[in-house]
C-alpha positions as CSV (number, residue, x, y, z in Angstrom):
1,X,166.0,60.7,-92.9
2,X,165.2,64.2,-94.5
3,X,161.4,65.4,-93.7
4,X,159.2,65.8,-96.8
5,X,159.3,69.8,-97.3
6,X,155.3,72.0,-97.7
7,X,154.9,75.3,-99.2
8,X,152.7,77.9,-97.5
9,X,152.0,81.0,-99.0
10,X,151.1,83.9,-96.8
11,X,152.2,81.5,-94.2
12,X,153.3,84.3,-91.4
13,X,149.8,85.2,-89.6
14,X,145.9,83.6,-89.3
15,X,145.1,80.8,-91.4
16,X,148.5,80.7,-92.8
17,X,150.6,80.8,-89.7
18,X,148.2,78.1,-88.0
19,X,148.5,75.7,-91.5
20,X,152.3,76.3,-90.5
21,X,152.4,75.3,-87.0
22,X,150.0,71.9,-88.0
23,X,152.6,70.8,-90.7
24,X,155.2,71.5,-88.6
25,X,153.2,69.2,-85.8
26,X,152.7,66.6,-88.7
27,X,156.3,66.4,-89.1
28,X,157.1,68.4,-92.1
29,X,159.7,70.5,-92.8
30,X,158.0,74.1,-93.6
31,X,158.8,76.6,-95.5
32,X,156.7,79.5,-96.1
33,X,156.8,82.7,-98.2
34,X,155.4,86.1,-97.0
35,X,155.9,89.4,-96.7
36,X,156.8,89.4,-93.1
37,X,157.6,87.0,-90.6
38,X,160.4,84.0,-90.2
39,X,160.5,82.8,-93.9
40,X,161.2,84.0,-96.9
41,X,160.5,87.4,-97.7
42,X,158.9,88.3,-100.9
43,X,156.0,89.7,-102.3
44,X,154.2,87.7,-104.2
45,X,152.5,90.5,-105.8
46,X,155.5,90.2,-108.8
47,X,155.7,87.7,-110.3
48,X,159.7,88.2,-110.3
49,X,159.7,88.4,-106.5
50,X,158.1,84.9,-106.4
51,X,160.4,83.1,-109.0
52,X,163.4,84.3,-107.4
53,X,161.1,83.3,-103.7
54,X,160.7,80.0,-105.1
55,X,164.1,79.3,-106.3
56,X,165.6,80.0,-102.6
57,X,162.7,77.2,-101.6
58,X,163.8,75.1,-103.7
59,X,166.8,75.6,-103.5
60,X,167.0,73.1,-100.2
61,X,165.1,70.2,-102.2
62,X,161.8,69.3,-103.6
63,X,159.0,70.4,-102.2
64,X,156.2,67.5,-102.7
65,X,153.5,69.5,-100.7
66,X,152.3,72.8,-101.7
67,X,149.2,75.3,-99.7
68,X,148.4,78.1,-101.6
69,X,147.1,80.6,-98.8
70,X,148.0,83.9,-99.8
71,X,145.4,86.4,-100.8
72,X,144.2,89.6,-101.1
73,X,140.7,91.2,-99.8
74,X,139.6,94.4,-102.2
75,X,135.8,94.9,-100.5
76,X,133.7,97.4,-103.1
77,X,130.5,97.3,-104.6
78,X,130.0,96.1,-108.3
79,X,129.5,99.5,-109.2
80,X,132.9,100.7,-107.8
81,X,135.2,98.2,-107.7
82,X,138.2,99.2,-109.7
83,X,140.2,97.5,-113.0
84,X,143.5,97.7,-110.8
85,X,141.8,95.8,-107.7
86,X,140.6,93.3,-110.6
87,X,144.1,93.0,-111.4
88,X,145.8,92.8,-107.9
89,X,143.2,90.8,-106.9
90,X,144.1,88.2,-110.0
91,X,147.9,88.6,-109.8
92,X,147.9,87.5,-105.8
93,X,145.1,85.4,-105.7
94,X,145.5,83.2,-109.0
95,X,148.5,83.8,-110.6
96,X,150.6,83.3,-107.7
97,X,149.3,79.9,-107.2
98,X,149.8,78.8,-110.7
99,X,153.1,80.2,-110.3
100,X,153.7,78.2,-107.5
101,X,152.5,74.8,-108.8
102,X,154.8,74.9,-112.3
103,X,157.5,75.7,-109.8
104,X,157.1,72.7,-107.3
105,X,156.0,70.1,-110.1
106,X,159.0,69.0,-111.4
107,X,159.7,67.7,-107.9
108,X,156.8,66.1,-107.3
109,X,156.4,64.0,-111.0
110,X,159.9,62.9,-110.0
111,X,158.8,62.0,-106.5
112,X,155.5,60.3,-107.9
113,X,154.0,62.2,-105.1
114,X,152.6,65.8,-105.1
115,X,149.5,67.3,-102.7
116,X,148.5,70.7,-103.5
117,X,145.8,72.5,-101.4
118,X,144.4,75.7,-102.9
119,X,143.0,78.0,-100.4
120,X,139.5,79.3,-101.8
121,X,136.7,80.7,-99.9
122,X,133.1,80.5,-99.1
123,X,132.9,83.8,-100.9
124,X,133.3,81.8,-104.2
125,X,129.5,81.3,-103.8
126,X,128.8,84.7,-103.8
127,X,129.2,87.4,-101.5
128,X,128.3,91.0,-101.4
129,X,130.7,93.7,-101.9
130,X,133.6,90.7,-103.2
131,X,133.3,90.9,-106.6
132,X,136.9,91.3,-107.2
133,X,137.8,88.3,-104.3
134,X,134.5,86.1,-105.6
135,X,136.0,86.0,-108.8
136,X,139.2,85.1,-107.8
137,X,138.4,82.6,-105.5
138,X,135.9,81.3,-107.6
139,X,138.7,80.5,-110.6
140,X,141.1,78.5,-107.9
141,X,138.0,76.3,-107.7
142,X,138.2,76.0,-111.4
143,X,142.6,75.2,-111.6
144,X,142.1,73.3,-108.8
145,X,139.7,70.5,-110.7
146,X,142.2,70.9,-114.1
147,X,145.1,70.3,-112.2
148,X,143.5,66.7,-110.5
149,X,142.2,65.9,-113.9
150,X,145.8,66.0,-115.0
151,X,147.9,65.8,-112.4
152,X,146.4,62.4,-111.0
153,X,148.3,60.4,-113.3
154,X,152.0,61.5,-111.5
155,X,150.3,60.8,-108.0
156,X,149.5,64.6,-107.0
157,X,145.9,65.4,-106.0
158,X,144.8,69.0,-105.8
159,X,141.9,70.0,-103.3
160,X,140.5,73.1,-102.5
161,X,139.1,74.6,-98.8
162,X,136.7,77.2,-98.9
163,X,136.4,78.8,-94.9
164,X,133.5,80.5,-93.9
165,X,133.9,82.7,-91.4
166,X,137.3,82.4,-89.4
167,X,138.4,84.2,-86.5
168,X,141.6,86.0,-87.6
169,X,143.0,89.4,-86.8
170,X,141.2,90.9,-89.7
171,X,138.0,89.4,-88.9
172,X,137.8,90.8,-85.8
173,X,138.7,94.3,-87.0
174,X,135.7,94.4,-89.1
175,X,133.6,92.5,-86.7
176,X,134.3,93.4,-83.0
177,X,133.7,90.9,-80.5
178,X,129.9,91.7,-79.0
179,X,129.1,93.8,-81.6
180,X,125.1,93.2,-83.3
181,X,126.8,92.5,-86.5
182,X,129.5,89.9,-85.5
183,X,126.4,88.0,-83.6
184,X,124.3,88.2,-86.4
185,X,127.2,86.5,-88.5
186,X,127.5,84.3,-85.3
187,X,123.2,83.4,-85.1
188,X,123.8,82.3,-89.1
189,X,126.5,79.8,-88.6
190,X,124.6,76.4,-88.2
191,X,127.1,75.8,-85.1
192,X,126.7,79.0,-83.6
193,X,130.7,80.1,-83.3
194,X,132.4,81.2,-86.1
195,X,135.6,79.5,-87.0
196,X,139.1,79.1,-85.9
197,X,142.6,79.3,-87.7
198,X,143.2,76.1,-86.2
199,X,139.8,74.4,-87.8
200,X,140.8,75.0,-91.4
201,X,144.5,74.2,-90.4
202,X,143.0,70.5,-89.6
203,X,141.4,70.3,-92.7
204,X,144.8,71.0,-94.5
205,X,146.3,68.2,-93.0
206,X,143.8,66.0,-94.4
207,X,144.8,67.1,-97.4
208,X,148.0,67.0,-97.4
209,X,148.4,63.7,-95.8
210,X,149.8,60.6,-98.3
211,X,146.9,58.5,-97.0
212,X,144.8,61.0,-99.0
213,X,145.4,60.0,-102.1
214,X,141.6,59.2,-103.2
215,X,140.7,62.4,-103.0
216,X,141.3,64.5,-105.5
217,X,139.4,67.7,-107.4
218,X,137.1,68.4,-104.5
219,X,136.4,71.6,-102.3
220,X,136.0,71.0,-98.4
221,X,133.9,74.2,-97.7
222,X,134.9,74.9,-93.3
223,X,132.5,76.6,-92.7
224,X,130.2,75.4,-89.6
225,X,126.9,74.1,-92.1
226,X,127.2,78.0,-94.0
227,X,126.9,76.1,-97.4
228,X,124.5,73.6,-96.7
229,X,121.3,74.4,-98.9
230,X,124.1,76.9,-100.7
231,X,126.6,75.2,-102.6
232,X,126.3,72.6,-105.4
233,X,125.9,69.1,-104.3
């Protein structure tokens, strides 16, 4: 018997890589798309890059599960972030994962079954210096609840996560282990650690998991307790 196929953009390192090595655990068959690594590579920056990306994918099957993951950081004040960071902020951060739903549908109306997992951010609250990545994350939040208002119908939910702080390559580069600043970050997480690749990878197999079909529109904030008091109830 074939496994069911997932998706994962930006799926060759941190949060992406780990979501990869859980699904593959899980038993699915995983594909991902990224500029580097194993996969496919494309970057999903053009939009004609990703169509002719997502027609190799698809080109072994339907793909029933989908995590959008890939995304692009552009730190700057209000005052100085740029139109063109706006814009490759958008492109990678929104349209891609648009993209990538119209392209995987098909499949999953025929299948009756779809799970799509958009990866947002706590930063979605608000966050200094994101303007660009706020705004971006903050309309995945926004598709996500259209799509499980009309997806529902065909059997695909659509669930967002937003991380806190995650312990990824990147994250350490702009907070250095022992530094005052990474244990300030560290004294405001209600858990006192920050987070792991692997902890947001768990809640992605939630998601993505057919006894999950209940759920639907919602964002699981991972995040140790950061949004409690913060974020809507």
């Amino acid at each position: 018997m074939a496994k069911e196929r997932v998706l994962i953009t930006g799926g060759a390192v941190g949060i992406g890589a780990a979501c990869a090595e859980r699904c593959k655990a899980d038993g699915y068959e995983v594909v991902v798309i990224d500029r580097m690594g194993d996969g496919l590579i494309a970057d999903l920056s053009d939009p004609q890059a990703t169509t002719h990306a997502l027609e190799r994918a698809l080109a072994g099957g339907p793909i029933t599960r989908l995590i959008n993951n890939v995304g692009l950081v552009v730190p700057a004040d209000a005052a100085s972030q740029t139109l063109d960071e706006l814009d490759r902020a958008w492109s990678l951060n929104v349209r891609t994962s648009l993209q990538c739903m119209q392209a995987l549908l098909p499949g999953m109306k025929a299948a009756g079954f779809g799970r799509i997992v958009n990866m947002s951010s706590r930063a979605a609250l608000g966050k200094e210096l994101r303007t660009a990545y706020s705004a971006t994350k903050a309309a995945l939040l926004g598709m996500t609840r259209v799509w499980a208002l009309e997806l529902g119908e065909f059997g695909v939910t659509a669930n967002a996560i937003g991380p806190g702080p995650i312990r990824t390559e990147l994250f350490d580069r702009a907070n250095p282990p022992g530094a005052p600043r990474t244990q300030a970050i560290i004294d405001s997480v209600p858990v006192k650690r920050v987070g792991t690749p692997d902890d947001v990878a768990h809640a992605a197999s939630y998601l993505l998991d057919a006894r999950s079909g209940f759920v639907t529109g919602q964002v699981l904030y991972v995040c140790g307790g950061m949004t409690v008091g913060v974020a809507g109830v």
